[in-house]
C-alpha positions as CSV (number, residue, x, y, z in Angstrom):
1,X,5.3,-16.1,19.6
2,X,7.0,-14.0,21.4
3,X,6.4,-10.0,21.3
4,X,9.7,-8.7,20.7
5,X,9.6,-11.0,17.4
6,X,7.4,-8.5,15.4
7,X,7.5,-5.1,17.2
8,X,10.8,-2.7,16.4
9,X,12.3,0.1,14.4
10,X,14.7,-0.5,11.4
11,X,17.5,2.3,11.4
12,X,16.5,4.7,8.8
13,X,18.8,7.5,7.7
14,X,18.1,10.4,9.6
15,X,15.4,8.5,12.1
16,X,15.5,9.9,15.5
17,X,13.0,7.6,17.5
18,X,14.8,8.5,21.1
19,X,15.0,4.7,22.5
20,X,14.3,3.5,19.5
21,X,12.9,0.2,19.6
22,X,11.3,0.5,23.1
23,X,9.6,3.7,21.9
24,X,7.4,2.5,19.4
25,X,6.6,-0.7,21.2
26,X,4.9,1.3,24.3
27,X,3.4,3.0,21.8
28,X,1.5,0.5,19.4
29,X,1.1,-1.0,22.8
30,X,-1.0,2.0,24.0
31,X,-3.3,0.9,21.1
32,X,-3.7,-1.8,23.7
33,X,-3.2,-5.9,23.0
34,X,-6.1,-7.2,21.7
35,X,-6.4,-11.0,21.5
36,X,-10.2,-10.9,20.0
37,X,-10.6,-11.3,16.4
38,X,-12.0,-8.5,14.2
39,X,-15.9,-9.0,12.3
40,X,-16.1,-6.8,9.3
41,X,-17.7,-8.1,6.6
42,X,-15.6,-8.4,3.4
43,X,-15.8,-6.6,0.5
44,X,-15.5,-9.0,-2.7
45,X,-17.6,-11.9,-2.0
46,X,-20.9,-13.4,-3.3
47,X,-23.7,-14.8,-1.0
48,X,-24.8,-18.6,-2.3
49,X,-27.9,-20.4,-1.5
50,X,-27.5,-22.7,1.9
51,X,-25.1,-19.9,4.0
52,X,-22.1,-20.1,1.5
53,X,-20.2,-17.7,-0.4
54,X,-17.9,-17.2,-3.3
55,X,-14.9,-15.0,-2.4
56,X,-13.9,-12.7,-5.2
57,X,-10.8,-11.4,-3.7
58,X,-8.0,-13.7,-5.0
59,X,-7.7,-16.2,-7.7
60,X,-8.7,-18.9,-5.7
61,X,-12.1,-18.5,-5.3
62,X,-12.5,-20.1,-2.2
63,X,-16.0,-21.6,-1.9
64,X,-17.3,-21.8,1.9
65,X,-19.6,-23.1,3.9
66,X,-21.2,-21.7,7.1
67,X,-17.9,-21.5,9.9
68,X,-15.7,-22.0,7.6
69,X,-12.2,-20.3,6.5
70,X,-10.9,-19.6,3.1
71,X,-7.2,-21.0,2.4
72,X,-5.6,-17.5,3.8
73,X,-6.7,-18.9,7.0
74,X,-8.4,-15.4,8.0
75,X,-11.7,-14.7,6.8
76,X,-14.5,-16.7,7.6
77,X,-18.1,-17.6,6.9
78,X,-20.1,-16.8,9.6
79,X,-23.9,-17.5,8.7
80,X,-23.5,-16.5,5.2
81,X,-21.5,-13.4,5.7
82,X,-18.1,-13.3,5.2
83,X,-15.7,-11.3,7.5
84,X,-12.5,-10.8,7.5
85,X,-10.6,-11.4,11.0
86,X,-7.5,-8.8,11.0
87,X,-9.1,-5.9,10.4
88,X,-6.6,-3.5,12.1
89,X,-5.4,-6.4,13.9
90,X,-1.8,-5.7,13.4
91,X,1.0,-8.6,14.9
92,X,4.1,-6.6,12.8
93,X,4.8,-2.4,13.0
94,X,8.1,-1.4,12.4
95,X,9.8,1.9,11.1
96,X,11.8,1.2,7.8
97,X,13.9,2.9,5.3
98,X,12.0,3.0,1.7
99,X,14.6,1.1,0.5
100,X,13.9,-1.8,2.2
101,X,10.7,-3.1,0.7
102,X,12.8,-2.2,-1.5
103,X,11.8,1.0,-3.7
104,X,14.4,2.3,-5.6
105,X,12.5,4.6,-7.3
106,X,10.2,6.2,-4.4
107,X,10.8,9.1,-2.2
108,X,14.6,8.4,-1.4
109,X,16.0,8.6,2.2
110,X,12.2,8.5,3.8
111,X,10.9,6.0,6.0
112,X,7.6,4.0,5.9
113,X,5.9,3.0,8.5
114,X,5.4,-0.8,7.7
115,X,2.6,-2.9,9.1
116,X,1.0,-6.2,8.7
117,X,-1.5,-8.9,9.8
118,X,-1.4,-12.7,9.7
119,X,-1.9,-14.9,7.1
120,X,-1.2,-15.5,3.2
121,X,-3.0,-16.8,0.4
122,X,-0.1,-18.4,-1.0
123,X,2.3,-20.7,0.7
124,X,6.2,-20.0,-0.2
125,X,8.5,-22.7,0.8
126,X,11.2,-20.1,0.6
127,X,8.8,-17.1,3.1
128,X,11.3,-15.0,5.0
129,X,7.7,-14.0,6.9
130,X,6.7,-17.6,7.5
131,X,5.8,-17.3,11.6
132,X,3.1,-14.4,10.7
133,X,2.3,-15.1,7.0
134,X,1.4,-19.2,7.7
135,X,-0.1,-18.5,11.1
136,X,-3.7,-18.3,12.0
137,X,-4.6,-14.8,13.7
138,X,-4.9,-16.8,16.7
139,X,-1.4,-17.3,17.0
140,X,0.0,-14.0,16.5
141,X,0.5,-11.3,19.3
142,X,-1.1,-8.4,18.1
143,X,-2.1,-4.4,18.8
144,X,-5.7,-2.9,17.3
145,X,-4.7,0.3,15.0
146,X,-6.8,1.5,13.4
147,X,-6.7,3.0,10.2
148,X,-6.8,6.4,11.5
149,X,-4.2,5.9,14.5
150,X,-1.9,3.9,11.3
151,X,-2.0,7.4,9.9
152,X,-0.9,9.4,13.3
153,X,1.7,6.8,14.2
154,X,3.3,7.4,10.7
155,X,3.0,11.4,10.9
156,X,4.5,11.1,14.4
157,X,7.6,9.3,13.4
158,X,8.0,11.4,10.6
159,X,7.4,8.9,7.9
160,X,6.5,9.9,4.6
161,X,4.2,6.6,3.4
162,X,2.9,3.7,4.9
163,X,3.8,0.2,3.6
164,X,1.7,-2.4,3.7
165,X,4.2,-5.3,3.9
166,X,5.3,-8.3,5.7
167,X,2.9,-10.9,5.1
168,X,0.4,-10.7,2.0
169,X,-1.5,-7.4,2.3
170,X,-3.9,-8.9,0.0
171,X,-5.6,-10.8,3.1
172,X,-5.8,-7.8,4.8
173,X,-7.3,-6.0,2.0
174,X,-10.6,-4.1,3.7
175,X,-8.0,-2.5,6.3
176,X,-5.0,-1.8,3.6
177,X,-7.8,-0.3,1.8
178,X,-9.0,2.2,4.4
179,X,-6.1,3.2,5.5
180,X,-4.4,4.0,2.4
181,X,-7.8,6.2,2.2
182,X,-7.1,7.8,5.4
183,X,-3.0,8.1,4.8
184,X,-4.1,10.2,1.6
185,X,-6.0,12.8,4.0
186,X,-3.3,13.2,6.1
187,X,-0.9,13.8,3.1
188,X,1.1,10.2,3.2
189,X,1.8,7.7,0.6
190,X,0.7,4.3,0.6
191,X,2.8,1.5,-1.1
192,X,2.6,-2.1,-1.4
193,X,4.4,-5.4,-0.6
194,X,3.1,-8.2,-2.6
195,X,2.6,-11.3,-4.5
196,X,0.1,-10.2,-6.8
197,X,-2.1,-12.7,-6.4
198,X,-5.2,-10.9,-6.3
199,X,-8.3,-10.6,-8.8
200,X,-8.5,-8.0,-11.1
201,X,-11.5,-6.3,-9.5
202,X,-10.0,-5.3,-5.9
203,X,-6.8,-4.7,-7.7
204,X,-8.0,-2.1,-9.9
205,X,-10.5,-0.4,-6.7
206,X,-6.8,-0.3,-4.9
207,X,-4.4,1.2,-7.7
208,X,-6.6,4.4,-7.1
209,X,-5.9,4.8,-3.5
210,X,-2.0,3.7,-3.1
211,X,1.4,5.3,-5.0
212,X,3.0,2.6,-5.4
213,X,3.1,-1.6,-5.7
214,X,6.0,-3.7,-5.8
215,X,5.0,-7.3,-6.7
216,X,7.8,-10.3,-6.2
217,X,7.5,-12.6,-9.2
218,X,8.7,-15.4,-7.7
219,X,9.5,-17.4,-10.8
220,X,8.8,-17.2,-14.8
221,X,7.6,-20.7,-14.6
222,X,3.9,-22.2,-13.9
223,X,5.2,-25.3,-12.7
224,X,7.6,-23.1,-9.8
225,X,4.4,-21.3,-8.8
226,X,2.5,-25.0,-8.3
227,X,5.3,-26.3,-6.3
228,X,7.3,-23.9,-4.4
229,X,4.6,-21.4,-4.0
230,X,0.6,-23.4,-4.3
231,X,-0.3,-20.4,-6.2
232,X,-0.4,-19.1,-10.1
233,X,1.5,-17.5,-12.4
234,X,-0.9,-16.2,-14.5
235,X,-3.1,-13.9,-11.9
236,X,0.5,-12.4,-11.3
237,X,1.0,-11.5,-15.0
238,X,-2.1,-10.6,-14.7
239,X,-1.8,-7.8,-11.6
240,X,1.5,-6.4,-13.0
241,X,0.1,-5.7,-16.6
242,X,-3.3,-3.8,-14.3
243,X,-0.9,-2.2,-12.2
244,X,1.3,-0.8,-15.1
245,X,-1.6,0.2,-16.9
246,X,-2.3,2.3,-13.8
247,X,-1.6,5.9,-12.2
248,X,0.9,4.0,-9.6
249,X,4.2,3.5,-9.7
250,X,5.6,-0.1,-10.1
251,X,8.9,-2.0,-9.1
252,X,9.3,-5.7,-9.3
253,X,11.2,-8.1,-7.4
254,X,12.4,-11.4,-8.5
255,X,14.0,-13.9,-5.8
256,X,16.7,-15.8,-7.3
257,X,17.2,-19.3,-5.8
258,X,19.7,-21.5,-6.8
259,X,18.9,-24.6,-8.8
260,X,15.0,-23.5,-9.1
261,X,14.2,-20.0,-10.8
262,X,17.7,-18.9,-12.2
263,X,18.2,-20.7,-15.5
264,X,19.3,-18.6,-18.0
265,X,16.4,-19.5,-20.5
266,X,14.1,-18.1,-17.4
267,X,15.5,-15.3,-17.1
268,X,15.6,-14.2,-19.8
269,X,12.0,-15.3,-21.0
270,X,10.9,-13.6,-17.8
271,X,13.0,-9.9,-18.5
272,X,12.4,-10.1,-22.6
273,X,8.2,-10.2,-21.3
274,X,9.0,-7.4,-18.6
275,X,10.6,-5.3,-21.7
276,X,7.9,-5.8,-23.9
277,X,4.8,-6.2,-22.5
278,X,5.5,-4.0,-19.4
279,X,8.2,-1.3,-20.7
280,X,11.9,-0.9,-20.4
281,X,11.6,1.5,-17.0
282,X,10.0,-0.7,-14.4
283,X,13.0,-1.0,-12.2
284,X,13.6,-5.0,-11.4
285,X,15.5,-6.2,-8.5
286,X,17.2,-9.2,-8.3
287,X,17.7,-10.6,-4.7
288,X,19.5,-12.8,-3.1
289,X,17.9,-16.1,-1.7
290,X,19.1,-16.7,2.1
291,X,18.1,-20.9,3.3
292,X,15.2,-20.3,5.4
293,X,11.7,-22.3,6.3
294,X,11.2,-25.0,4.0
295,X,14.2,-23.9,1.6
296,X,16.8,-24.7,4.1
297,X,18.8,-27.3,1.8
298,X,19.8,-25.2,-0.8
299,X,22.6,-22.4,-0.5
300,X,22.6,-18.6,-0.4
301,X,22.5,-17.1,-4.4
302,X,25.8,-16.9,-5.7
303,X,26.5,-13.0,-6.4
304,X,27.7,-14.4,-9.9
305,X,24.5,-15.4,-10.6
306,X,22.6,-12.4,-9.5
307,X,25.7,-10.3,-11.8
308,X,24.3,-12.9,-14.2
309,X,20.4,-12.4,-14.1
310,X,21.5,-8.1,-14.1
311,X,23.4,-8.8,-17.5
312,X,20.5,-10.9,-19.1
313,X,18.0,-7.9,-18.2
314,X,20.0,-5.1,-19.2
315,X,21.0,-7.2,-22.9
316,X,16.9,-7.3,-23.1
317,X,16.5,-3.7,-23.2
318,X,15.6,-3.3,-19.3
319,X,17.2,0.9,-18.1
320,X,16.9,0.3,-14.6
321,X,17.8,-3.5,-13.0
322,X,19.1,-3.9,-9.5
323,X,20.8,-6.2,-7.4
324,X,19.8,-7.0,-4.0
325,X,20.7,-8.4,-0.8
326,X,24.2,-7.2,-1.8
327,X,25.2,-4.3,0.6
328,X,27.7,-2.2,-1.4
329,X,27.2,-4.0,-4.6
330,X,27.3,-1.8,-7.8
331,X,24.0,-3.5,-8.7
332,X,22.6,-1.2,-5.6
333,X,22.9,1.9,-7.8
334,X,20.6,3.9,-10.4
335,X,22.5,4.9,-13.5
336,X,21.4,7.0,-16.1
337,X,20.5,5.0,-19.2
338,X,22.0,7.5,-21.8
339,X,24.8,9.0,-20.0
340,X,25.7,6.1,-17.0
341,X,25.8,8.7,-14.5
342,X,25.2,7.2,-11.0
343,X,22.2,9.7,-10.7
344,X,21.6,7.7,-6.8
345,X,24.5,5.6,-4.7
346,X,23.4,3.1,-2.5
347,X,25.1,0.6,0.1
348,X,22.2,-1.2,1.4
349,X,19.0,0.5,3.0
350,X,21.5,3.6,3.0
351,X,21.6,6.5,0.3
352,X,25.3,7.5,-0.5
353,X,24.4,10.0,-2.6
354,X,21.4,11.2,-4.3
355,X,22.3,13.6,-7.5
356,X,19.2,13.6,-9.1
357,X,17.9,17.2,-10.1
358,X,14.3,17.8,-10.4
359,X,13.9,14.1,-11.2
360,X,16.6,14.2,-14.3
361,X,20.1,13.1,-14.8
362,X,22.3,16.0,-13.6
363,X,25.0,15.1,-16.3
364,X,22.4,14.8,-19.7
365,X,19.1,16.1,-17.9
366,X,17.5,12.9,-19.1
367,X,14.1,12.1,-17.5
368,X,14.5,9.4,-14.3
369,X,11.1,8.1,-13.8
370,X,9.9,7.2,-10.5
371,X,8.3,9.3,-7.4
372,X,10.6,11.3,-6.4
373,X,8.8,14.1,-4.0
């Protein structure tokens, strides 16, 4: 695996890093490499008689025995404790705009400092991550920051959050956990990249630390989720009804790959459920699937069929549905729902134009919700 790989800057609007790319590397590399494997004990787990335990993190439940490794490939029984491997073990830093993750509706124009670990407990056919989100922490490259050196890096690059992203921040819990603590102290937001595929208990602990979640729903189907993802549906559901019910702000993203999730009768069985059970003003993005890992057979997503799953939400009541992978794409932009004032103009990570005033339409004053300061 080779370094350059994982370690970089995205171009942000208004990002000065000086040599860019070079710069942050010598600096997460200051951290120094560190091959060794973390030990700190995990935090949703039960001991069982004979050295095994129960993990309570995720929906799978993993049940271990003594040396053993749960699914996600990074926590381990060791005697009859568990520990998780990665702690501030981090094999992918970059600097990125907001928009990338993508929020649409958080802190416009900033840039998070995004970080990861290895593994997943999920396996997506389709992952855009595969080389760090399949891989053992053993065969990653990878720098020890800490939660507390997370937090200076960020305030030294002049981000405004940090995003745990990448991979499945789920596996990485413990760490995501801490340093969200720590990026509050320092006066930083904390959002999330992620599946959802997490148990309700560590979910709800984490929705009072971080601003914001976006979860992928990869499919509206339980038989999608068996195949193309060895995961569930349900626990998804699940995590986006906790997450709504919660202080933090939520955004979802739904993959559309041709053939496999974009029927019309899925879609719209997927944004009618968003509508109703969730609320017509979670913003939904609809991306664009691009052949890669195990997906490499099928083509890119027709835009017509992006434009298609857009129509379908809007007709079910969704105010604020996005189109992604589409640089320039009127799909890109918010619009007012009353008035259709483009209240923020995009063109891929970049902001055209932001209009909004005090969080309001500047046309009909009407109420944009998101996190806007």
């Amino acid at each position: 695996m080779r370094r350059r790989s994982f370690f970089g800057v995205s171009a942000g609007a208004g990002l000065a890093l000086g040599s860019g790319r070079g710069r942050i590397l010598a600096d997460a590399y200051a951290f120094g490499q560190v091959p060794n494997l973390s030990r700190v004990e995990a935090r949703y787990y039960e001991k069982l008689p004979e050295r095994e335990i129960l993990c309570r993190l995720c929906p799978r439940h993993c049940r271990l025995g003594d040396k053993e490794r749960g699914f996600c490939g990074v926590r381990e029984n060791i005697g009859g404790t568990y520990y998780t491997l990665v702690y501030g073990k981090v094999c992918a830093l970059h600097v990125d705009p907001i928009e990338k993750k993508p929020f649409f509706h958080v802190l416009p124009r900033t840039t998070a400092l995004s970080l990861a670990t290895a593994g997943c407990n999920v396996h997506c056919k389709f992952c855009q991550n595969w080389e760090i989100s399949q891989s053992r922490p053993e065969q990653v490259e990878a720098v020890d920051l800490p939660p507390r050196a997370a937090a200076d890096a960020a305030i030294r690059y002049g981000c405004a959050s940090i995003a745990f992203t990448y991979s499945e921040p789920t596996v990485y819990y413990e760490y995501m956990f801490d340093t969200a603590v720590e990026a509050r102290r320092r006066g930083l937001k904390s959002v999330v990249v992620t599946g959802g595929h997490i148990d309700p208990e560590p979910l709800r602990a984490l929705t009072a630390e971080v601003d914001a979640i976006k979860i992928d729903l990869k499919a509206f189907s339980p038989e999608f989720y068996k195949t193309y993802v060895r995961g569930d549906l349900q626990p998804v559901l699940e995590a986006i009804r906790m997450v709504r019910r919660s202080r933090v702000w939520l955004e979802i993203v739904y993959l559309v790959i041709p053939t496999l999730n974009d029927s019309e009768a899925d879609l719209r069985a997927m944004a009618r459920w968003t509508a109703g059970e969730i609320g017509p003003d979670v913003p939904v993005h609809f991306t664009r699937f691009q052949p890669m890992y195990l997906l490499k057979n099928l083509p890119p997503t027709p835009v017509a069929s992006l434009e298609k799953a857009r129509r379908i939400a809007l007709e079910e009541g969704l105010r604020y549905v996005y189109v992604g992978n589409v640089p320039g794409h009127e799909g890109e932009n918010t619009y007012c729902p009353k008035c259709r004032t483009v209240v923020i103009e995009r063109s891929g990570f970049a902001i055209r134009a932001n209009r909004l005033k005090g969080g309001a339409c500047p046309s009909c004053r009407t109420t944009i919700p998101g996190l806007w300061a």
